[in-house]
C-alpha positions in Angstrom: 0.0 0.0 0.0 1.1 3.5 -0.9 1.7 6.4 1.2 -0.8 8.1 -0.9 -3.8 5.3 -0.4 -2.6 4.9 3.4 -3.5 8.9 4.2 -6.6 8.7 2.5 -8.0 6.0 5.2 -8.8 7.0 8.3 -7.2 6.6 11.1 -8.9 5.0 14.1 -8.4 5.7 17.6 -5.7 3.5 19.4 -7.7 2.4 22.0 -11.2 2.0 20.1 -10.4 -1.8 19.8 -9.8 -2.4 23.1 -12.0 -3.8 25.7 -12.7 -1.9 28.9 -10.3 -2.8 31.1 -7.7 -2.6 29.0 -8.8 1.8 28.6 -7.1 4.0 30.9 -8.9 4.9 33.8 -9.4 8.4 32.4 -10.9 7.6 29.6 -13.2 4.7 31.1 -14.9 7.7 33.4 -15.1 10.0 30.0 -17.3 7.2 28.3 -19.5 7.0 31.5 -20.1 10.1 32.2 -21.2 10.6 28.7 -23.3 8.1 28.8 -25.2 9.5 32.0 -25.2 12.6 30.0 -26.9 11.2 27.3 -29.0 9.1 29.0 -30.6 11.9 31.5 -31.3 13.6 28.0 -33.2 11.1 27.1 -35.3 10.4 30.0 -36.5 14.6 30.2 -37.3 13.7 26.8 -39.5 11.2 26.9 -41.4 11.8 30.8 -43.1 15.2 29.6 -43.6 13.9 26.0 -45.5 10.6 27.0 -46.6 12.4 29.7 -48.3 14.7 27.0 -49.6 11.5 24.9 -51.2 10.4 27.9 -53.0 13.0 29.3 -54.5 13.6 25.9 -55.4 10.0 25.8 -57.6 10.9 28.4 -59.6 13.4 26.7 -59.8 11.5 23.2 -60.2 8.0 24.2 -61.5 7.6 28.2 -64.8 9.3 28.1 -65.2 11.8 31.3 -68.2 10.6 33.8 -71.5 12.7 33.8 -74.4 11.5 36.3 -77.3 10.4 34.8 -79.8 12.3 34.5 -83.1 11.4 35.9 -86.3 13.1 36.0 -87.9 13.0 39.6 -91.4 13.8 40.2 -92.6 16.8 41.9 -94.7 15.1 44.3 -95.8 11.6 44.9 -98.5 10.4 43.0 -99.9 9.0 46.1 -100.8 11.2 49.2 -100.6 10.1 52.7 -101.9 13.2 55.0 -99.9 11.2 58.2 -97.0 12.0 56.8 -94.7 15.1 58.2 -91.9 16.9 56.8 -89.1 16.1 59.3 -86.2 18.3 59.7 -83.9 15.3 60.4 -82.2 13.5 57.5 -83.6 10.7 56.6 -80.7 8.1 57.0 -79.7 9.7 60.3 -83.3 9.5 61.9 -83.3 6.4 64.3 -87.6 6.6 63.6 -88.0 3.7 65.5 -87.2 5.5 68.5 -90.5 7.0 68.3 -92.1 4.0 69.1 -90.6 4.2 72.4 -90.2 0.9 73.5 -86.4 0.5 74.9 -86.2 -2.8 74.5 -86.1 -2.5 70.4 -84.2 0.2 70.3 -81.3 -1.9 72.4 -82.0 -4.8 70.1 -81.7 -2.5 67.0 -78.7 -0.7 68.5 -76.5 -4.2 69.5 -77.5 -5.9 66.3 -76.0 -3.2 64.3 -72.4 -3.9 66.1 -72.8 -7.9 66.1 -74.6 -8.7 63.1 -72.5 -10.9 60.8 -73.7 -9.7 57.8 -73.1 -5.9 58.8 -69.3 -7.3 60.0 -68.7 -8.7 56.3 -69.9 -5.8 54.5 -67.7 -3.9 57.0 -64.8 -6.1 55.7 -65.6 -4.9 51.5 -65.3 -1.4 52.5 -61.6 -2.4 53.7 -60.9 -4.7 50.8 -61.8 -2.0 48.3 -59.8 0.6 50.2 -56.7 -1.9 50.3 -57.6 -1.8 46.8 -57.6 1.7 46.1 -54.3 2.2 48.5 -52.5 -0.5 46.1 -53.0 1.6 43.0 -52.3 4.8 44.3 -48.8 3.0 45.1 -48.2 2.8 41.6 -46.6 6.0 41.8 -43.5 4.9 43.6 -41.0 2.8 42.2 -40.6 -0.6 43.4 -37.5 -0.9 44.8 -35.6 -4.6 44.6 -32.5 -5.7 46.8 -30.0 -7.9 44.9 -26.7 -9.6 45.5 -24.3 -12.0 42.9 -20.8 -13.5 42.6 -19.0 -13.6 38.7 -16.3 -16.1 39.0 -13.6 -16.4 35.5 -11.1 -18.6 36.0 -8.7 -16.7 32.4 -9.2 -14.3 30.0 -7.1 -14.2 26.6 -5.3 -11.0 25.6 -5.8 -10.2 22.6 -2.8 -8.3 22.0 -0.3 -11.5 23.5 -2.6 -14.0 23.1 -2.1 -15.2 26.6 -4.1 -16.0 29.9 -4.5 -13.8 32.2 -5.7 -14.3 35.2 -9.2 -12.6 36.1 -10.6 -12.2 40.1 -13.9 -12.8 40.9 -16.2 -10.0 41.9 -19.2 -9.3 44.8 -21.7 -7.4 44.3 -24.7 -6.5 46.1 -26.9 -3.0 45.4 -30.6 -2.1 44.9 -32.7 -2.2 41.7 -35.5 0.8 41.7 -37.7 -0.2 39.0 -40.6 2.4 37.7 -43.2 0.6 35.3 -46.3 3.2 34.8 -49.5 4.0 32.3 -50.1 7.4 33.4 -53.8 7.1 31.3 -54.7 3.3 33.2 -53.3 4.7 36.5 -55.5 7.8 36.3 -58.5 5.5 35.1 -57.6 2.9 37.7 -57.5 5.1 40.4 -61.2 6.8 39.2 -62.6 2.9 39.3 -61.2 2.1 42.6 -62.6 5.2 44.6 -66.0 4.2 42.4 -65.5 0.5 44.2 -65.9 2.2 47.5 -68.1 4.2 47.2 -70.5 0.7 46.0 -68.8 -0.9 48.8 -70.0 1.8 51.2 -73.2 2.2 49.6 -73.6 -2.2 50.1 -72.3 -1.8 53.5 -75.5 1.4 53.9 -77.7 -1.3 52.1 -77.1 -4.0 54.9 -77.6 -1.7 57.9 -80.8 -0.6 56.2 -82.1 -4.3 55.6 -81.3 -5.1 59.5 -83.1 -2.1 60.8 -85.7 -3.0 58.9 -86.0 -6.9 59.9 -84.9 -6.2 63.3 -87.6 -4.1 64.0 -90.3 -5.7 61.9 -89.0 -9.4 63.7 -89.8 -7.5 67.4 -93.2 -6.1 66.4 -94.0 -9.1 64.8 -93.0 -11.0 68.1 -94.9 -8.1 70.0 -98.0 -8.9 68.1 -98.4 -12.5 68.1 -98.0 -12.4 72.2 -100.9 -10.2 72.2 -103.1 -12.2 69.6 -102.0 -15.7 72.0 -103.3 -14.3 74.7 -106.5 -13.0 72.9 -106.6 -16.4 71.2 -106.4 -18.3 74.2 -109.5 -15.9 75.7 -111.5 -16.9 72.7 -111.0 -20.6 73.0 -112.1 -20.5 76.6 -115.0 -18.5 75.9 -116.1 -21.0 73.0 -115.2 -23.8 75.3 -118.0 -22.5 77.6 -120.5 -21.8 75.0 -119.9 -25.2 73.8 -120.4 -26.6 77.5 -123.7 -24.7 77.9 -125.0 -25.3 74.7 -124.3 -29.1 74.8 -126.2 -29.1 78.0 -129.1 -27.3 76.7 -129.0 -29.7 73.1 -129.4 -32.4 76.0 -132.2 -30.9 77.0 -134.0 -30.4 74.0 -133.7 -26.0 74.0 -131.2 -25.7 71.0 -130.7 -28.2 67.8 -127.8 -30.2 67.0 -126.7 -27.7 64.2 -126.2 -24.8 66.4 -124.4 -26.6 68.8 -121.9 -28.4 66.2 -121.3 -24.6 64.9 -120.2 -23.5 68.2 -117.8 -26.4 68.3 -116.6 -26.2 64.5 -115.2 -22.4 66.0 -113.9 -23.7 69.1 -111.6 -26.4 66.9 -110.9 -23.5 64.9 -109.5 -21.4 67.6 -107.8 -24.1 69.8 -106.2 -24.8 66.1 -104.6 -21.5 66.0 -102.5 -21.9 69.4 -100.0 -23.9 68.2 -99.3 -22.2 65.4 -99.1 -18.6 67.1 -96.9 -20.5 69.5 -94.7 -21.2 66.8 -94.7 -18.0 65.2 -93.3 -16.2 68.5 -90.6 -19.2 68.5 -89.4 -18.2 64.7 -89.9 -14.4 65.5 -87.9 -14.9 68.8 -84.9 -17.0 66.7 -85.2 -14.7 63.8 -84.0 -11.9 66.1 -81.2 -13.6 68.2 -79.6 -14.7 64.3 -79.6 -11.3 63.7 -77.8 -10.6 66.9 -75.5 -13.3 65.7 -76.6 -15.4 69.2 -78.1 -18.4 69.8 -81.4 -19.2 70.0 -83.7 -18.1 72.8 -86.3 -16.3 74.0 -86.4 -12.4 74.1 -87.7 -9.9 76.7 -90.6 -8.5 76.4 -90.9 -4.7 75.8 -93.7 -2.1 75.2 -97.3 -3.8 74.8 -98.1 -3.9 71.3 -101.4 -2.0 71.0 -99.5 0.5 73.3 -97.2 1.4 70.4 -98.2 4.7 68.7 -99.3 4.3 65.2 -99.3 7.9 64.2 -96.8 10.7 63.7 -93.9 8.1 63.0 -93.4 8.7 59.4 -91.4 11.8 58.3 -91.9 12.4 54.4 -89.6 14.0 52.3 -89.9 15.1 48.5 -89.3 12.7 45.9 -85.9 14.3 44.9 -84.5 13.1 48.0 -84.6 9.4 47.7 -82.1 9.8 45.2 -79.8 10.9 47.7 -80.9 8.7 50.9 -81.4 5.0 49.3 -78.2 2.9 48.9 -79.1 1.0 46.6 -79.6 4.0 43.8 -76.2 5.4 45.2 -74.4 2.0 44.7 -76.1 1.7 41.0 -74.7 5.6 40.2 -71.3 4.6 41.5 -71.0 1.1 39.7 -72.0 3.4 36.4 -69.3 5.8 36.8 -66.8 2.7 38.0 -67.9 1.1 34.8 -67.5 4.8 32.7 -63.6 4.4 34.0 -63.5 0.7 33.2 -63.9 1.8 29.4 -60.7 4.5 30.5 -58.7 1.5 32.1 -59.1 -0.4 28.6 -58.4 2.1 26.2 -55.2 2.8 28.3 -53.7 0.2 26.4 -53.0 1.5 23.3 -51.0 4.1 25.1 -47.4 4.5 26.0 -46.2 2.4 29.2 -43.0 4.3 30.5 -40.2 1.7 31.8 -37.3 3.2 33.9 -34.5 1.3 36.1 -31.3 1.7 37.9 -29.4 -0.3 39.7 -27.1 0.9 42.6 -24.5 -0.6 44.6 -21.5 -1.7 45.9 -18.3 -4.2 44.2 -15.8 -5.5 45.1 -13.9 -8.3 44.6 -13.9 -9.4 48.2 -16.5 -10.3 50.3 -15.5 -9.2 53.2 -14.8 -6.0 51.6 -18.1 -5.4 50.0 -20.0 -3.3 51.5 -16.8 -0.5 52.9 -15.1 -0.9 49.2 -15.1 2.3 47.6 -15.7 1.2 44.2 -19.7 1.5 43.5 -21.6 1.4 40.4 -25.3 3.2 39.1 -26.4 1.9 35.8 -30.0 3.5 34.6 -31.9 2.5 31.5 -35.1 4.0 30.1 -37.7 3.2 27.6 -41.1 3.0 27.0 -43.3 0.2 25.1 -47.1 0.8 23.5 -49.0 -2.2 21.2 -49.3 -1.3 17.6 -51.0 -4.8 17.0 -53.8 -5.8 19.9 -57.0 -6.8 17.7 -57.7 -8.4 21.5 -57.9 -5.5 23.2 -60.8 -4.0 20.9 -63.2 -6.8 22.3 -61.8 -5.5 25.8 -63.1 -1.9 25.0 -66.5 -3.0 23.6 -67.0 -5.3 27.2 -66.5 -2.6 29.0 -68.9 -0.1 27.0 -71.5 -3.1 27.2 -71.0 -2.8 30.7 -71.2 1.0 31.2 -74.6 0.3 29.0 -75.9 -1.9 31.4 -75.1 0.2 34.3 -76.8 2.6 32.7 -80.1 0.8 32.6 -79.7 -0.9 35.7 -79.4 2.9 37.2 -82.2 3.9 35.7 -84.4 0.9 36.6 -83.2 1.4 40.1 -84.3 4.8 40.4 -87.6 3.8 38.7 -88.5 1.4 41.2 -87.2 3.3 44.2 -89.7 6.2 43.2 -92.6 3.4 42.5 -91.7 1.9 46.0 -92.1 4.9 48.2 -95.2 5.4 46.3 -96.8 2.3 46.9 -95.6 2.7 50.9 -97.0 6.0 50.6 -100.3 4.7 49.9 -100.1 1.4 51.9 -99.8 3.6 55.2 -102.3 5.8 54.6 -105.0 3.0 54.3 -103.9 0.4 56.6 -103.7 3.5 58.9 -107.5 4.3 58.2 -108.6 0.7 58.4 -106.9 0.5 61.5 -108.4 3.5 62.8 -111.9 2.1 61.9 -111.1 -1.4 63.5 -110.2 0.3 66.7 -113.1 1.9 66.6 -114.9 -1.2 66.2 -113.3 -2.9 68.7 -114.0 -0.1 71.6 -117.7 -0.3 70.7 -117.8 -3.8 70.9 -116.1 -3.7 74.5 -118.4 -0.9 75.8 -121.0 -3.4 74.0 -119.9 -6.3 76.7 -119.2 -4.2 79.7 -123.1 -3.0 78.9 -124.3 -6.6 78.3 -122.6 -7.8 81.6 -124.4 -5.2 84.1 -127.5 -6.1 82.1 -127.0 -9.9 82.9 -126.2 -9.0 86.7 -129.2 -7.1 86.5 -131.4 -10.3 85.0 -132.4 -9.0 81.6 -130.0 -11.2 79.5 -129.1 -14.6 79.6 -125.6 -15.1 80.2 -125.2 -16.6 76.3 -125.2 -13.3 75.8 -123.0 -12.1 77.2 -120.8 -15.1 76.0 -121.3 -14.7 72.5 -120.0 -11.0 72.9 -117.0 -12.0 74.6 -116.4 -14.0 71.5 -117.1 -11.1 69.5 -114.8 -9.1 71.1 -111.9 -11.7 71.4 -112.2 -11.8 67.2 -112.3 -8.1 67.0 -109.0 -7.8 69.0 -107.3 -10.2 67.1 -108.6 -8.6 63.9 -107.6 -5.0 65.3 -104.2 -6.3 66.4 -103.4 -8.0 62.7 -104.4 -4.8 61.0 -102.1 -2.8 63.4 -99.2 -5.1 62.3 -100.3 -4.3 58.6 -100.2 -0.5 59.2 -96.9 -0.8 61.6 -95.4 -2.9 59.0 -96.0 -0.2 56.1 -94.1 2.3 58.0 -91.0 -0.3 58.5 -91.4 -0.7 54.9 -92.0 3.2 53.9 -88.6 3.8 55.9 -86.8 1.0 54.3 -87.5 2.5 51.0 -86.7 6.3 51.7 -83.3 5.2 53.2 -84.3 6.1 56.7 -81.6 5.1 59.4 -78.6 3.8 58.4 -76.5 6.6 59.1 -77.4 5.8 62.9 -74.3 5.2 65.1 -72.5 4.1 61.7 -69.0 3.3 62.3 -66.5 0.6 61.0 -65.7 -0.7 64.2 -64.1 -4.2 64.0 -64.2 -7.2 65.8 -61.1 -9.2 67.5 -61.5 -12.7 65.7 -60.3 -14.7 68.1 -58.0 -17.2 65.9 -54.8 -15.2 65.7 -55.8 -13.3 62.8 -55.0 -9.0 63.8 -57.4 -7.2 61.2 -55.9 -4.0 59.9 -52.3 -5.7 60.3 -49.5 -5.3 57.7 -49.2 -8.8 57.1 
């Protein structure tokens, strides 16, 4: 080769064949720190860019939540002119105080601490907070702890063509590791806080329910202890009749079918014992399993005709059921967690940032390792998005189907709440009038006997008379008493649909499980 040829190539740098640790140490720390260079260029680079992308993702591709709108009446179709406008909120009015039996308001009060279904509900509003807690995590790096040991026994030189001999080398560092979708974290985080505010609204849902069959279990018990002992009053004034009457068939005074009338009712009522017997049994259980006890009997409380019947029920306009029942704040919610759902599957398609960077120690002795001044920081940075995902279109359409049935299921939900309180509305208003006119009923008939007794003292009626009224009388209370458990039952029902005391005493008060188990511990 010429001189001429030779100057026309160019010349390389001496040391650009050689491996690393044959560089000087200078220029080993020049390629390094030109690297870093580099490399931190890169990374404010890329944060605000796909940063950028993102954030605009979330206008263009996750749709922003709006309520659904829903057209409440102006007034309930049905009028109940017992009802008063309380000044109370609904779901913190404890209305079955007004009934002023302190027995039920202690049963109500300690079932809403022990009752197992209340506890597990409890428990979801944790879970979906855990849940929430764990996303809003994926802000901070992850942060990895690792340790290794290279071992080469030679290493050829290039240059001589030799062995050389090579030390092994410790190392131990940490590896921070940052992995992150700022459009599915955003989305993520809008569907968890949606999950508890279902969770809540579930956890509202189950107080409400065990208000409600508390204090319809305890007036039902209340009720059939009164009606047992009107029912047992009947069957021995029948028993009587039938003992008179069968002495007077005997004697000729009254034919065989009046008297085998008189005993067909006195079968009738001695049939009914047993089974109000029963009834106060399955009341009496019903209660103690929502006390999460045993079963047993229960103390009695208030009388049951004593109970007021009027001036319990607080109405409120129709616009406000929307905002006391749980179940139409649970559908809302799961329609906006469904609205991000759509959010979290579009997210996808959208830039994940990936940044490491390990640091740590080296040395090539262990003993050495960790005061050895020799440490190393290596950082890398990229990001990855799908350009082919025909799978992930199926993902998106799911979860519009979903926000579509949301969206019904909202709708019907708020449909049915109005037609509910409507109905209540109206059941209350004439179970309360019917009971009205069987009270009524029932005082004349009593004023009726009383009247008839002095008469028979006096010895202008036979006392038949005055049996047959006491039988009368008997079947008017029980009557009266099973339409007051009607119209009490309506208002249990009226409150249970308006959303009416679950904001009593609510706390999230847990329980000590007994098997080892700390709830609320780390691990």
């Amino acid at each position: 080769m010429t001189d001429a040829v030779a100057n026309r190539i160019p010349k390389k740098d001496a040391t650009a064949w050689r491996p690393s640790w044959l560089l000087p140490r200078a220029s080993v720390m020049t390629q390094r720190l030109s690297s870093r260079n580099t490399g931190w260029r890169l990374l404010q680079w890329m944060i605000p860019v796909f940063g950028f992308l993102s954030l605009t993702g979330c206008a263009l591709f996750g749709p922003d939540y709006e309520s659904p709108k829903t057209e409440a009446p102006d007034q309930w179709t049905s009028k109940d002119r017992y009802a008063r406008i309380g000044g109370t909120p609904l779901p913190e009015m404890a209305w079955w105080q007004k009934l002023g039996d302190p027995v039920l308001d202690d049963l109500v009060k300690r079932t809403l601490i022990n009752n197992n279904n209340v506890q597990a509900a409890i428990g979801n509003v944790f879970k979906a907070r855990a849940i929430l807690e764990q996303i809003q995590m994926r802000w901070v790096p992850k942060v990895d702890a690792g340790a290794g040991f290279i071992s080469t026994d030679h290493e050829i030189n290039q240059i001589t063509n030799s062995s050389l001999p090579y030390a092994g080398s410790f190392t131990a560092g940490f590896i921070p590791n940052y992995e992150l979708n700022i459009l599915q974290q955003l989305r993520s985080l809008e569907q968890a806080e949606a999950n508890i505010d279902v969770t809540m609204a579930a956890k509202n849902a189950v107080r409400l329910a065990v208000i409600s069959q508390v204090v319809g279990s305890y007036l039902g018990l209340q009720e059939e202890r009164y009606r047992l002992e009107l029912q047992r009053n009947l069957v021995d004034a029948l028993d009587e009749i039938v003992q008179k009457y069968t002495t007077a068939h005997l004697e000729g005074l009254i034919s065989a079918y009046v008297l085998r009338e008189y005993q067909l009712q006195l079968a009738n009522a001695q049939a009914n014992v047993p089974v109000i017997e029963y009834n106060i049994v399955r009341f009496a259980n019903t209660l103690h399993a929502l006390l999460n006890e045993n079963p047993g009997p229960v103390k009695p409380g208030r009388p049951f005709m004593e109970m007021p019947y009027k001036g319990i029920i607080s109405a409120n306009v129709p616009s406000s059921v929307l905002k006391n029942r749980p179940d139409v704040l649970a559908a809302e919610q799961n329609v906006r967690q469904s609205n991000a759902g759509i959010g979290v599957q579009t997210s996808f398609f959208f830039p994940t940032i990936n940044l490491t960077g390990p640091v740590g120690q080296g040395s090539t002795s262990l003993s050495n390792l960790f005061n050895s001044p020799t440490s190393y920081w290596q950082y890398s940075g990229g990001f990855q998005m799908p350009i082919v995902n025909l799978g992930q279109f199926g993902a998106i359409k799911s979860a519009k189907a979903q926000y579509y049935s949301d969206f019904y299921n909202y709708q019907q939900t708020v449909r049915d709440a109005f037609a509910s309180v409507d109905t209540d509305l109206s059941a209350h208003q004439k179970y309360t009038d019917s009971l009205d006119q069987m009270l009524m009923f029932f005082e004349t008939t009593s004023q009726r006997l009383d009247n008839e007794a002095v008469r028979h003292q006096e010895g202008l009626v036979p006392y038949p008379s005055v049996l047959n009224l006491r039988v009368t009388k008997d079947q008017a209370g029980i009557q009266t008493a099973q339409t007051k458990y009607n119209q009490m039952m309506s208002i249990v029902r009226l409150y249970q649909d308006l959303g009416g005391g679950y904001a009593v005493n609510n706390n999230e008060d847990v329980h000590d499980l007994g098997d080892g188990h700390r709830f609320g511990d780390l691990f």
